[in-house]
Z-matrix of the N, CA and C atoms (Angstrom, degrees):
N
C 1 1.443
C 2 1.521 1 108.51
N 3 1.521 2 105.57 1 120.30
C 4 1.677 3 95.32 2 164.85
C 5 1.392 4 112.58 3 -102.51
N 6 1.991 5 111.84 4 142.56
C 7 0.835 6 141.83 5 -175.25
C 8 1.416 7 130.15 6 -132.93
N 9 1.594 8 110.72 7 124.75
C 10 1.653 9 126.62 8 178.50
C 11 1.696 10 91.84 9 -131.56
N 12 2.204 11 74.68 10 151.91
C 13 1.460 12 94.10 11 165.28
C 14 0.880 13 125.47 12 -137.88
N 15 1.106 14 144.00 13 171.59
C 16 1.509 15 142.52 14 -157.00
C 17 1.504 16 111.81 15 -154.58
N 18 1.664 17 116.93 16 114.22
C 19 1.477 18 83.72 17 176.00
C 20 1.402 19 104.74 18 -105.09
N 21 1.544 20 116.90 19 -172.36
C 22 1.432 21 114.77 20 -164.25
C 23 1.718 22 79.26 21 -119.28
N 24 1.957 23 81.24 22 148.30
C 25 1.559 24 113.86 23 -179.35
C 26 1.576 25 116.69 24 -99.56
N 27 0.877 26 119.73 25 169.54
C 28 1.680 27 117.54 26 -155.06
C 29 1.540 28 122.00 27 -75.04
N 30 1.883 29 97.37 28 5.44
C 31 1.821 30 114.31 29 159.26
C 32 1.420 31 123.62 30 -92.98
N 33 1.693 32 91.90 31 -12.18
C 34 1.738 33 100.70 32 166.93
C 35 1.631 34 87.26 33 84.35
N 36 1.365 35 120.99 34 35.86
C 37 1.887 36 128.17 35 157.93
C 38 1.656 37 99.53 36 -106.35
N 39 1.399 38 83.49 37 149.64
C 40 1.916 39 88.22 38 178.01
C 41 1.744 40 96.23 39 -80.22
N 42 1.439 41 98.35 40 151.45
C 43 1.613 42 115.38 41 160.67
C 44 1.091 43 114.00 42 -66.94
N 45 1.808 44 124.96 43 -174.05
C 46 1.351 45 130.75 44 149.08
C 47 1.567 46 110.74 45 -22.13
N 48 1.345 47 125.02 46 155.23
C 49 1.965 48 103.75 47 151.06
C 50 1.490 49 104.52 48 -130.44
N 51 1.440 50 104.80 49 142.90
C 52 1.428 51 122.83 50 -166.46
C 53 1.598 52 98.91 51 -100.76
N 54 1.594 53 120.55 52 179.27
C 55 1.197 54 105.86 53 -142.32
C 56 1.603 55 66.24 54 -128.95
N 57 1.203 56 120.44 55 156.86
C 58 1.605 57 139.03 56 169.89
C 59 1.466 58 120.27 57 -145.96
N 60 1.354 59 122.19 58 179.09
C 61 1.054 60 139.90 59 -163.03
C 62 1.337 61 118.15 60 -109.03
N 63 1.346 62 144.14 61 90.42
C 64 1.682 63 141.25 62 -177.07
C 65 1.658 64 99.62 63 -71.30
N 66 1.641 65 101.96 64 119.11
C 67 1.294 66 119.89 65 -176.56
C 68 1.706 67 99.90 66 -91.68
N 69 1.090 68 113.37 67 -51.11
C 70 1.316 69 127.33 68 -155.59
C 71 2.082 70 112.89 69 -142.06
N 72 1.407 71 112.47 70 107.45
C 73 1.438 72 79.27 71 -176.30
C 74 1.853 73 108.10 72 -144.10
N 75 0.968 74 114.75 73 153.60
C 76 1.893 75 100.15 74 159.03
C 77 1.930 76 93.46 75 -172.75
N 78 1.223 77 110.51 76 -177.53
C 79 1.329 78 126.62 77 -126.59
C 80 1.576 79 98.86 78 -64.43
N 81 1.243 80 121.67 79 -11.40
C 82 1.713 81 121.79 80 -158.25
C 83 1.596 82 101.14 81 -116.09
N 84 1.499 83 113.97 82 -53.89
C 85 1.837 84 123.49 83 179.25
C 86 1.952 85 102.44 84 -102.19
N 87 1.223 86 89.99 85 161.36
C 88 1.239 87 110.47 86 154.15
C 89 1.669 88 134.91 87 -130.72
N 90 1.314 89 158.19 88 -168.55
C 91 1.214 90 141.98 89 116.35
C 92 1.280 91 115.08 90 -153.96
N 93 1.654 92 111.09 91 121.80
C 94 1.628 93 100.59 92 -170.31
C 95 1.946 94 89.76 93 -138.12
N 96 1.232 95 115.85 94 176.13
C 97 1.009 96 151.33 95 -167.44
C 98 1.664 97 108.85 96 -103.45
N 99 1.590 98 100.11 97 113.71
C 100 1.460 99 106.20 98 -178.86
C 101 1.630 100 99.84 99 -158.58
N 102 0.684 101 132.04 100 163.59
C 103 1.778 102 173.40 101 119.20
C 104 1.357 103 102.06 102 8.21
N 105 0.942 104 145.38 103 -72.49
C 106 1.562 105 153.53 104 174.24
C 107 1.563 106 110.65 105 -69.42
N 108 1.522 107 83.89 106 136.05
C 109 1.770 108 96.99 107 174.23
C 110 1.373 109 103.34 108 -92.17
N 111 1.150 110 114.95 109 128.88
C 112 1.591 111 127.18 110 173.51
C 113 1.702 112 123.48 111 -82.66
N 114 0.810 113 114.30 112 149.01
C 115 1.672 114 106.84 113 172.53
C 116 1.672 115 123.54 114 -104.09
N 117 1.097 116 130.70 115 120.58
C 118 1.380 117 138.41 116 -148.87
C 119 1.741 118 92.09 117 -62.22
N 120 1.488 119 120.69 118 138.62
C 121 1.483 120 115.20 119 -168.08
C 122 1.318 121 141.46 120 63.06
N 123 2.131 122 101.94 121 13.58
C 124 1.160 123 112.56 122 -177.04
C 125 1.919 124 91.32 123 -88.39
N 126 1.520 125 102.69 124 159.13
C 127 1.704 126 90.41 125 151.59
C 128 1.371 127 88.75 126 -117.24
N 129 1.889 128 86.73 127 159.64
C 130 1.423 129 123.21 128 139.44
C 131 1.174 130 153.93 129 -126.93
N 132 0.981 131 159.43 130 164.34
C 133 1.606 132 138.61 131 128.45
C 134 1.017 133 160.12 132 -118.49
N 135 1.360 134 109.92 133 174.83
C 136 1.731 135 136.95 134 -125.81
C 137 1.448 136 112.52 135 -112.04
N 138 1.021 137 141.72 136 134.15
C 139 1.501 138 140.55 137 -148.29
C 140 1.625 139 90.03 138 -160.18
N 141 1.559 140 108.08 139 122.50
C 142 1.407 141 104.05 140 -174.11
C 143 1.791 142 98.79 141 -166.59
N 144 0.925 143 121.17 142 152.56
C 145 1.536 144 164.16 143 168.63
C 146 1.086 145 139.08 144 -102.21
N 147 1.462 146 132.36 145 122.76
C 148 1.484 147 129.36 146 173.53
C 149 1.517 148 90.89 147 -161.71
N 150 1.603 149 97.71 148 137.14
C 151 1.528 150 102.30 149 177.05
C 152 1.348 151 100.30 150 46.60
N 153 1.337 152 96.07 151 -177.53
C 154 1.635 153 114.63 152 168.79
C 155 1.580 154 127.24 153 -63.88
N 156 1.851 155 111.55 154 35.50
C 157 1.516 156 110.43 155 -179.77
C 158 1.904 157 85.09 156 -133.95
N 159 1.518 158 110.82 157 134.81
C 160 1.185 159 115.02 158 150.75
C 161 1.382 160 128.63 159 -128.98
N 162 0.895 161 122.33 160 166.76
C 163 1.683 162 117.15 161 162.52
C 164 1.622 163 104.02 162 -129.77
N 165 1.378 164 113.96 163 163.53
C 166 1.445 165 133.42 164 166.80
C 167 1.672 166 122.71 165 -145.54
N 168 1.498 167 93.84 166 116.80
C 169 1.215 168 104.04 167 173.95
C 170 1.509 169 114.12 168 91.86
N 171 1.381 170 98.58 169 32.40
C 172 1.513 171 115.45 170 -171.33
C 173 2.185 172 96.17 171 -80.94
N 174 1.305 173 105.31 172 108.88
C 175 1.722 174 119.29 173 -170.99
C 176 2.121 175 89.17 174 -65.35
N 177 1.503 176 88.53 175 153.11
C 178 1.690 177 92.55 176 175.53
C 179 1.438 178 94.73 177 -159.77
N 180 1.005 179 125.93 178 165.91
C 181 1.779 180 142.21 179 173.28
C 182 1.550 181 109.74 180 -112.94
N 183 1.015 182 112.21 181 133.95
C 184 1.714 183 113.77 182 -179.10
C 185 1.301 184 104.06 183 -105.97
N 186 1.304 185 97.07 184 119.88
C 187 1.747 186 124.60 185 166.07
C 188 1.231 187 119.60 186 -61.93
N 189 1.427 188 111.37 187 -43.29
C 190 1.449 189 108.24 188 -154.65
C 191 1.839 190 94.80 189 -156.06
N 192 0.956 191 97.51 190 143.14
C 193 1.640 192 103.76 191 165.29
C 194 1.801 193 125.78 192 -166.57
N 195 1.591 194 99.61 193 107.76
C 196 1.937 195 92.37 194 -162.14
C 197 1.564 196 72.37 195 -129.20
N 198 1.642 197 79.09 196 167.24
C 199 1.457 198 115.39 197 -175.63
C 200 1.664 199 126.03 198 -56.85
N 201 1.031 200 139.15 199 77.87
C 202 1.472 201 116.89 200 -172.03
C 203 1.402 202 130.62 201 -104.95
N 204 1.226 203 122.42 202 85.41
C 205 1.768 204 126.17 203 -172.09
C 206 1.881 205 96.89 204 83.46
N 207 0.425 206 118.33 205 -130.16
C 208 1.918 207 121.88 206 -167.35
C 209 1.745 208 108.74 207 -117.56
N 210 1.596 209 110.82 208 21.33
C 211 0.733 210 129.75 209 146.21
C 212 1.838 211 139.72 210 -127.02
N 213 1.307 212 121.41 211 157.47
C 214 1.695 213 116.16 212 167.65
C 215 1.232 214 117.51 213 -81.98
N 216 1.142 215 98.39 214 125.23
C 217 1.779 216 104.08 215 156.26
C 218 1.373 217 127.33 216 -108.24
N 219 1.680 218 110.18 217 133.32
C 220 1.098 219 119.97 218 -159.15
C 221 1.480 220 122.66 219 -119.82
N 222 1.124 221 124.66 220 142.31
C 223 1.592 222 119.35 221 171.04
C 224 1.458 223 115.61 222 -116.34
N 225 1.376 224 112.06 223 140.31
C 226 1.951 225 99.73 224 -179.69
C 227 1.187 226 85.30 225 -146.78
N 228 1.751 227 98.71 226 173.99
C 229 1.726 228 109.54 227 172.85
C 230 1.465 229 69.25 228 -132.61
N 231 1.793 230 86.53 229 161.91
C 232 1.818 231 118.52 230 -171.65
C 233 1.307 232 80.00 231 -102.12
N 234 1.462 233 93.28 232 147.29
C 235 1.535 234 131.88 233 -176.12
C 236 1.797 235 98.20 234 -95.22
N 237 1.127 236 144.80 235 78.09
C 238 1.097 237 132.96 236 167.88
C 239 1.573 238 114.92 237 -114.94
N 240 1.092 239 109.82 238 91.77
C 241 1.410 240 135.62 239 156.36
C 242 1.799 241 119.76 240 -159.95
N 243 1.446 242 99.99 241 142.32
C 244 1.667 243 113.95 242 179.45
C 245 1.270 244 103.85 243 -60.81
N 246 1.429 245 111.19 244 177.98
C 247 1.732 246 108.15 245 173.54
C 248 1.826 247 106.05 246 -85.00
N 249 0.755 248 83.74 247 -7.81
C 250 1.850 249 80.79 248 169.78
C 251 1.393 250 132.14 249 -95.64
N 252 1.528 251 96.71 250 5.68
C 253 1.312 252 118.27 251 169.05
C 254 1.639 253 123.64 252 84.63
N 255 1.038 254 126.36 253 15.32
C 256 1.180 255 165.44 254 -137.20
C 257 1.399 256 105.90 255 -127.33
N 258 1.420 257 131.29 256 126.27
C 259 1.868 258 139.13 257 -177.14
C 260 1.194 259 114.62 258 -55.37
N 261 0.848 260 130.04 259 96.13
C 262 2.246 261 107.35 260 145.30
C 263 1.221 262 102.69 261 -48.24
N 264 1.617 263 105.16 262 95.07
C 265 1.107 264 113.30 263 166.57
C 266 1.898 265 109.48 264 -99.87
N 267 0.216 266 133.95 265 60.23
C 268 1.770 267 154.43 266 -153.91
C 269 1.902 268 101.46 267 -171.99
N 270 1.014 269 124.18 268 -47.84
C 271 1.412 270 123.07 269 -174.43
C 272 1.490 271 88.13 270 -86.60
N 273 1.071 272 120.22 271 -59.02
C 274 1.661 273 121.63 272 -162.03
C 275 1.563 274 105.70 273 -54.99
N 276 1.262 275 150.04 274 -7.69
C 277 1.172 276 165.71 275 -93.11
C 278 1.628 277 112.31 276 -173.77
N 279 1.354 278 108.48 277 -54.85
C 280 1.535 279 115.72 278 178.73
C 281 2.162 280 97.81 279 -95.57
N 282 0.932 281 110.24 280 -51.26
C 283 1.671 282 120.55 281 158.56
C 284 1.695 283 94.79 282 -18.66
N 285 1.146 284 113.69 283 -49.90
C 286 1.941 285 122.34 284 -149.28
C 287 1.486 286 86.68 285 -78.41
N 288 1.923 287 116.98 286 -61.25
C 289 1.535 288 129.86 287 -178.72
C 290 1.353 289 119.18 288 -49.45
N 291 1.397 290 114.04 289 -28.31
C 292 1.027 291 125.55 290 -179.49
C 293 2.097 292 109.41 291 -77.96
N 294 0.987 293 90.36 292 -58.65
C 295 1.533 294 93.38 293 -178.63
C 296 1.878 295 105.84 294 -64.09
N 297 1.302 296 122.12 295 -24.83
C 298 1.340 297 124.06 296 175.35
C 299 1.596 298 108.41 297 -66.36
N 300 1.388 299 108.56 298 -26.61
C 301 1.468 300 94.92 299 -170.89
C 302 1.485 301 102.88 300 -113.00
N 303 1.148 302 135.96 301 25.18
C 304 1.325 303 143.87 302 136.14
C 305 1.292 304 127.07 303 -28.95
N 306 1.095 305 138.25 304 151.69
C 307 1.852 306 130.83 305 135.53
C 308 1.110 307 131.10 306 -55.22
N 309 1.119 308 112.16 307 154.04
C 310 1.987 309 94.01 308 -173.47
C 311 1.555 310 112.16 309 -85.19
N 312 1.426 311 116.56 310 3.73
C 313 1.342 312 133.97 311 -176.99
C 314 1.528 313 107.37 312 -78.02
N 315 1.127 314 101.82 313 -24.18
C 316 2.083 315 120.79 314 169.93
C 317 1.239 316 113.54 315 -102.70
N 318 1.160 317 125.20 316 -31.40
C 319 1.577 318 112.16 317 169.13
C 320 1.518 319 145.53 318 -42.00
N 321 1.118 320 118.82 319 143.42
C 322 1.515 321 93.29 320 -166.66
C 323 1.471 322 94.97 321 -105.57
N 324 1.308 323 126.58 322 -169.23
C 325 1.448 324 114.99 323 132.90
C 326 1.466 325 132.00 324 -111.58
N 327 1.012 326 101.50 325 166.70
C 328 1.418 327 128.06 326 -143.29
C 329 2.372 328 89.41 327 -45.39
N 330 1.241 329 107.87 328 -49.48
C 331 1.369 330 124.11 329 -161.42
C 332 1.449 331 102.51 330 -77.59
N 333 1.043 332 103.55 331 -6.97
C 334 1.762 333 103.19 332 172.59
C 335 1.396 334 126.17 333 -71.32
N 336 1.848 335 88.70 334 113.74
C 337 1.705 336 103.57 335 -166.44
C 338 1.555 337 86.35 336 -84.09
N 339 1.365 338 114.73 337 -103.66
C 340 1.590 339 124.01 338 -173.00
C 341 1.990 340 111.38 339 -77.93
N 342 1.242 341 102.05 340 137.90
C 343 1.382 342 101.49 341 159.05
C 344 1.432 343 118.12 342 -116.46
């Protein structure tokens, strides 16, 4: 899986995005390993690949973020809903393709609140 992140700046534009590591992932959480310390309830986004499905600029909220070896590890859930409250169902969809064509060594399950 390739993976960038981006966090968002205080106009709500993404930053640079740095490239990280997906530890753990499927259509609702994520948690991968990157370079930047995150702030718990910050969003960002997430730009990612597997097989022939990608998304860019997929928004997420970070749950959790501790220190691991000379890198952060992070957990978020994807933000997928419009402001009208309403699905990205189009994101929610390739999110699914995406986690199907994973390893099962990255998979999460489905009930996974925090990792």
């Amino acid at each position: 899986m390739e993976l960038s992140v981006s966090a968002v700046n205080w106009l709500g534009n993404p930053k640079k995005a740095s490239p990280a590591e997906a530890i753990k992932f499927n259509r609702f959480n994520m948690t991968f390993n990157s370079r930047h310390k995150l702030k718990e309830g910050q969003m960002i986004f997430i730009n990612m690949s597997a097989g022939p499905h990608s998304l860019r600029e997929v928004s997420a909220r970070v749950e959790r973020c501790e220190r691991c070896g000379s890198n952060y590890q992070s957990s978020v859930r994807f933000v997928l809903e419009r402001p009208d409250k309403q699905p990205y169902r189009e994101a929610i969809s390739v999110l699914k393709s995406i986690e199907q064509a994973l390893p099962a060594s990255i998979k999460a399950p489905l009930h996974m609140q925090k990792v």
